[in-house]
N, C-alpha and C positions, 0 to 999 in steps of 0.2 A: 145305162148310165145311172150313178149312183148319188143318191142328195150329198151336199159337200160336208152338213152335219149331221150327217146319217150314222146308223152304229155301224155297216159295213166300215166304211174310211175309219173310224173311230177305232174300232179293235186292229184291222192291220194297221195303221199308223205305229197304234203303241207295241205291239205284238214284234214290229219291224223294228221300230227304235231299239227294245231289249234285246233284239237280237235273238229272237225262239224263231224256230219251226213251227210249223202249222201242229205235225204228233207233239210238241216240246209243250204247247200251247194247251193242247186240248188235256194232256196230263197234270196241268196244275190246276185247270177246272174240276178235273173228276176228283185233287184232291181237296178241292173245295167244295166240291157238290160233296163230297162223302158218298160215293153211288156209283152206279152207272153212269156213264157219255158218251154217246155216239163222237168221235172225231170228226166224222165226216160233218160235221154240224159245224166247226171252226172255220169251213170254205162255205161252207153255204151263209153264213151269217154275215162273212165277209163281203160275199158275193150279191149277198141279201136277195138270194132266193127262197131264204125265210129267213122271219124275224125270229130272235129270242121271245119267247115270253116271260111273263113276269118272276114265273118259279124259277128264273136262271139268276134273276139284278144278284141276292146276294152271293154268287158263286162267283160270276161274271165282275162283279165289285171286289173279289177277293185277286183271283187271278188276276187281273191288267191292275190291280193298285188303284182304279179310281171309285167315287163314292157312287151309291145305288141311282142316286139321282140324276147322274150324269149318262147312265145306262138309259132310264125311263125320257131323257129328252129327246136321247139320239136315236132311240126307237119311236119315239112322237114325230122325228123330222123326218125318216123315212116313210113311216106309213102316211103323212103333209104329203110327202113329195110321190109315195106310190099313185094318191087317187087323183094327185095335179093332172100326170100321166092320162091317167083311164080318162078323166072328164074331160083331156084337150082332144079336139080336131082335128088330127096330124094327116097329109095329104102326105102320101108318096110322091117321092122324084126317081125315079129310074131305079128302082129297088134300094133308093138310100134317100135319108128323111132331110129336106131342105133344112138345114141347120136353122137359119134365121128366121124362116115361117114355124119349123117346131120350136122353139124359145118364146118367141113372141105371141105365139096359140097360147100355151104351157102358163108363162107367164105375166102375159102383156109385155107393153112399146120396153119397160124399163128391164128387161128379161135381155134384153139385148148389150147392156154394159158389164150382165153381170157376169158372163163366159167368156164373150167374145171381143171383148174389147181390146183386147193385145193383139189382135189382128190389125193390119191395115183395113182391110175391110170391114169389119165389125166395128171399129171406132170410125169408119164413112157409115155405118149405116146407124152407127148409135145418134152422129151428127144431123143426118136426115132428119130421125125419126123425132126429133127433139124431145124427147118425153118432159110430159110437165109433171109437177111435184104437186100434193097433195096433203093434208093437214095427218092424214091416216098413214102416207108413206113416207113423210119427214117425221114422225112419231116412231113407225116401223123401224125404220134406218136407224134412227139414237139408240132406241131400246137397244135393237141388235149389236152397234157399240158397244153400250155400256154391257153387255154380255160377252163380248170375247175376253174381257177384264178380271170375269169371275172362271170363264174359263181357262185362263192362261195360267191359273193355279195347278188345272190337273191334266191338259193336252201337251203329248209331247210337240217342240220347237215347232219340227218340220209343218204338223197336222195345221197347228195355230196358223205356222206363213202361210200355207194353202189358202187359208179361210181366211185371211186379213187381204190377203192381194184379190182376192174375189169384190170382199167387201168393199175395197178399196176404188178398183175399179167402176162399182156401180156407183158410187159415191162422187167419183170422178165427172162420170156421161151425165149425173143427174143437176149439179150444181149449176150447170149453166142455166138450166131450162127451170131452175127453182123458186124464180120469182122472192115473195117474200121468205121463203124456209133457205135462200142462200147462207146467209149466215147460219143455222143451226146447223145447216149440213158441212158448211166448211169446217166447223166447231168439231164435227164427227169425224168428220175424213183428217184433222189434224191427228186427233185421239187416234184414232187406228194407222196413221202413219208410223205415231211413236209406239205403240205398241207393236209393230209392224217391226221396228227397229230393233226393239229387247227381243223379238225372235231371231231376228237375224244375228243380234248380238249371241245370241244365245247357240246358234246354229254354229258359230265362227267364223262368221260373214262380218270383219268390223267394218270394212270401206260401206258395205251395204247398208248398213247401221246407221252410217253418221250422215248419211245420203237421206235416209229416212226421216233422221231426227231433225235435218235443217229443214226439208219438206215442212214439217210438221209446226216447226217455229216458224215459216210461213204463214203455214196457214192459222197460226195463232196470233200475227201480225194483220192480215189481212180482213181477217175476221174483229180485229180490237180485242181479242179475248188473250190477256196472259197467260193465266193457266195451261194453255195447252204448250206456250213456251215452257213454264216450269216444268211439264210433266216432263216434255222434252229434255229439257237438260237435266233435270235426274234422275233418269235411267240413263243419258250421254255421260254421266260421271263415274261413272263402272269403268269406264274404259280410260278415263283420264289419267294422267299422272296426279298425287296429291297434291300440289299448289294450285292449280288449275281444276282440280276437282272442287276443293273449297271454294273459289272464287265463284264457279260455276253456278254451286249451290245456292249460293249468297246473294248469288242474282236473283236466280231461281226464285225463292222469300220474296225477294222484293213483288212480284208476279201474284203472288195468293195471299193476300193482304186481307181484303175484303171479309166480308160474311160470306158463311158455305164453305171455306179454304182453312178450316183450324188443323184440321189430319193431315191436310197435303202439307202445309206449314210446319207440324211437328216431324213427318217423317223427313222434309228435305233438312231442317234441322238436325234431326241423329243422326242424316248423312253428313251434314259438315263437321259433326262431332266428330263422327269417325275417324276423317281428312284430319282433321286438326289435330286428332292426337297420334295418329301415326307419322306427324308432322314434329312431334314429341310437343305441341302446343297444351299443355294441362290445361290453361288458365283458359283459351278458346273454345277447347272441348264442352270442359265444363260447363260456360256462358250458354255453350249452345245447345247440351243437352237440359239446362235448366228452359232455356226457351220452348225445345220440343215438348217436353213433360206438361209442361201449362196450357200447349195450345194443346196438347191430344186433352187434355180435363174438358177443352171448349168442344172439344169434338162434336160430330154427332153422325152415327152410322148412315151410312150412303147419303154423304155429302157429296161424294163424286163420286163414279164410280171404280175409276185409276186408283182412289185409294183402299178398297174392300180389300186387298190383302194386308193394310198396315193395322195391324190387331196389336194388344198391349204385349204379346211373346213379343212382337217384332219389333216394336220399341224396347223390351227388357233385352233383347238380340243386338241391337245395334247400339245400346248402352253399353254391354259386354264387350262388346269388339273394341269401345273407345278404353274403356276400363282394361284390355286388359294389355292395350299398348301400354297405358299409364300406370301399369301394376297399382291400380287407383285400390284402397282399404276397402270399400264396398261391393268388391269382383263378387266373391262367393255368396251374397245375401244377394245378388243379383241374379247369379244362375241360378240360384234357390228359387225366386220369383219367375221367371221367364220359362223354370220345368211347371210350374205350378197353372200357369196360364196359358200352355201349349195344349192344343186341343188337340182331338185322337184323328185327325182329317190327314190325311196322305197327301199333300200338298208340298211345292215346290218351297213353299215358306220355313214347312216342317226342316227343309234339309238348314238353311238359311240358320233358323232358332236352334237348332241342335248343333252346328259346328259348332254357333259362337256359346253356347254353354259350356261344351266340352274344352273348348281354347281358353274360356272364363277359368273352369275348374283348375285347368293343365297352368295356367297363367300365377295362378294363385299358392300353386303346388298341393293342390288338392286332387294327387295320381290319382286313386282309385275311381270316385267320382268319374273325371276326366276320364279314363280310359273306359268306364262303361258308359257315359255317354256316346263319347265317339267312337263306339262301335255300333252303336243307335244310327250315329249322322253317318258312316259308311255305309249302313243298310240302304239307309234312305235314298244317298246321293247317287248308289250304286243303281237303284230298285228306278228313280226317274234319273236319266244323265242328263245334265247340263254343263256348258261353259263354265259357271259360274261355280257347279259343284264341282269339278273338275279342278278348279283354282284352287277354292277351298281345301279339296283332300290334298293339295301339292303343301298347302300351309300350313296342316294340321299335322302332315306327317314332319315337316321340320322343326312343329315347335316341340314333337314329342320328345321328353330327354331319353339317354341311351345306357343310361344306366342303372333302366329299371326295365325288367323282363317284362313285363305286362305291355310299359311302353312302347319297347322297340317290337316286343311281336305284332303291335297295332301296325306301327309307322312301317313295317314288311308286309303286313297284309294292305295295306294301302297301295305303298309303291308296287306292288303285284298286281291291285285292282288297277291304275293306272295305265299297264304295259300290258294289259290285256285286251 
């Protein structure tokens, strides 16, 4: 068995998502090593009958598209998870290992919500065992939270719902038994509900999504904590129609008012801008990208953890997008700004910040620009697929006009990326 954020699951997830072969695979390392590579080493690593070591992060960074860092964790979790292994006490059962006595050896009482609980039996024996909470494992649990947040920037969908319903699960068996860390853990397990739902949304699961999301504004009701309502309803605004996406939002605001909530405010903000001006509302847009622009000044880095991807490209992103329904005079000083403040990170966000410059530029009548950007954002969106890029490239190819060569060869290379 393999740890769930281990670099095995980690390279096949993504390896499987692009859609390579395992030879497809190991030939874009060797041209990243610039050398020699054993092939045979892309099944083992998966397999994790060996680890990478560290002369591979920037090859291995190059090929799958994510950063060096994200390599050095997932190899910190398996070798975590090799010596759990060696140090537990595992008793054989008729030549096959008592599932619930090896988890529970392995990991202690709470080891037992965090595989087997989708069983009937595994949710009787999670109930038995009551595991209680700890000041060290309601700490443990947030962290790990506020972590799948930063990693939902660079895990393909599928890897992320793996490791959220895991999460999820253990968060579930523990909250009864939690005494006073109930509320913190409720707080967590809303967080990872909603985040739970932007993969599913992401996956093209919406039933599954919106199921997530009320989940999640439960348990942000239950708990008295709003925020986890607003996180909930924007990312449920993706899916909305726009009348209902604004109102959404607008609730949303109401929800992160307080101190600690200026980012989450300014980004549900540029989403109602968005709504509003695809609504052809100027006058709303504007009101509300001026609101979001003040609260991101009040910011302050890891206020929450839901908001670590709303960086200033993705406020200059979702200005753009409102700007460029409103064919609004400051499109082009905007996508000037928003290329200026996009950082070299291979991120989900990257694709996000790059349509809406190139829709900026194309909005503005600024072809050239616009067509070499958005051959930037089809790399990207091609390079990690999402739902969400997926929409995008369907948008980007209709705003392209058709009576300029540069153009429509884009909006063909697009619609060929799509039906492939």
């Amino acid at each position: 068995m393999l740890a769930s954020d281990g670099i095995g699951a980690l390279l096949r997830a993504i390896r499987e998502d692009a859609g390579r072969t395992r030879p497809e695979q190991a030939k874009l390392i060797a041209d990243a090593h610039d050398g020699y590579f054993d092939p045979e080493n892309v099944k083992r690593w998966e397999k994790e009958s060996r680890l990478p070591t560290p002369v591979w992060d920037p090859a291995l960074a190059a090929a799958y598209g994510i950063p060096e860092a994200a390599i050095r964790r997932a190899v910190g979790a398996s070798r975590r998870y090799r010596k759990q292994i060696r140090d537990a006490a595992v008793l054989p059962h008729d030549e096959e290992e008592d599932d619930v006595k090896r988890r529970t050896a392995v990991f202690g009482p709470a080891a037992i919500a965090a595989g087997i609980a989708t069983d009937p039996w595994g949710r009787l024996a999670a109930a038995v065992s009551r595991p209680k909470v700890d000041a060290k494992t309601a700490t443990e649990l947030v962290d790990r939270t506020a972590g799948f947040f930063t990693a939902e920037e660079h895990l393909p969908a599928r890897l992320l719902a793996r490791r959220l319903g895991d999460h999820l699960e253990t968060l579930t068996a523990l909250i009864p038994g939690a005494g006073r860390y109930e509320r913190e853990l409720t707080i967590a397990a809303g967080e990872t509900a909603a985040l739970a739902g932007w993969a599913a949304y992401d996956l093209g699961d919406i039933a599954g999504a919106r199921k997530y999301y009320d989940t999640a504004a439960l348990a942000g009701r239950e708990a008295g904590h709003g925020a986890v309502t607003a996180l909930a309803l924007g990312y449920a605004s993706y899916a909305m129609k726009p009348t209902a996406a604004r109102q959404a939002l607008a609730l949303a605001q109401n929800h992160v008012r307080g101190k600690g909530y200026a980012t989450a405010r300014s980004w549900l903000a540029a989403r109602e801008a968005e709504e509003a001006a695809g609504l052809g509302d100027q006058e709303g847009a504007v009101r509300a990208l001026d609101r979001a622009n003040i609260a991101f000044d009040y910011g302050i880095p890891g206020e929450q953890a839901w908001t670590c991807f709303f960086r200033q490209a993705r406020l200059d992103s979702l200005s753009l997008s409102a700007y460029a329904k409103l064919r609004h005079p400051d499109l082009v000083s905007t996508a000037d700004a928003a290329l200026e403040h996009l950082g070299a990170d291979d991120s989900k966000v990257r694709i996000a910040v790059l349509h809406d410059v190139a829709n900026g530029y194309v909005a503005a009548g600024e072809l050239e620009p616009g067509v070499e950007i958005g051959r930037r954002f089809v790399e990207a969106a091609t390079a990690t697929p999402t739902t969400m890029g997926r929409q995008r490239l369907t948008e980007f190819a209709a705003a392209l006009p058709s009576d300029t060569a540069a153009a429509r060869a884009l909006a063909e290379d697009i619609r060929a990326t799509l039906v492939a």
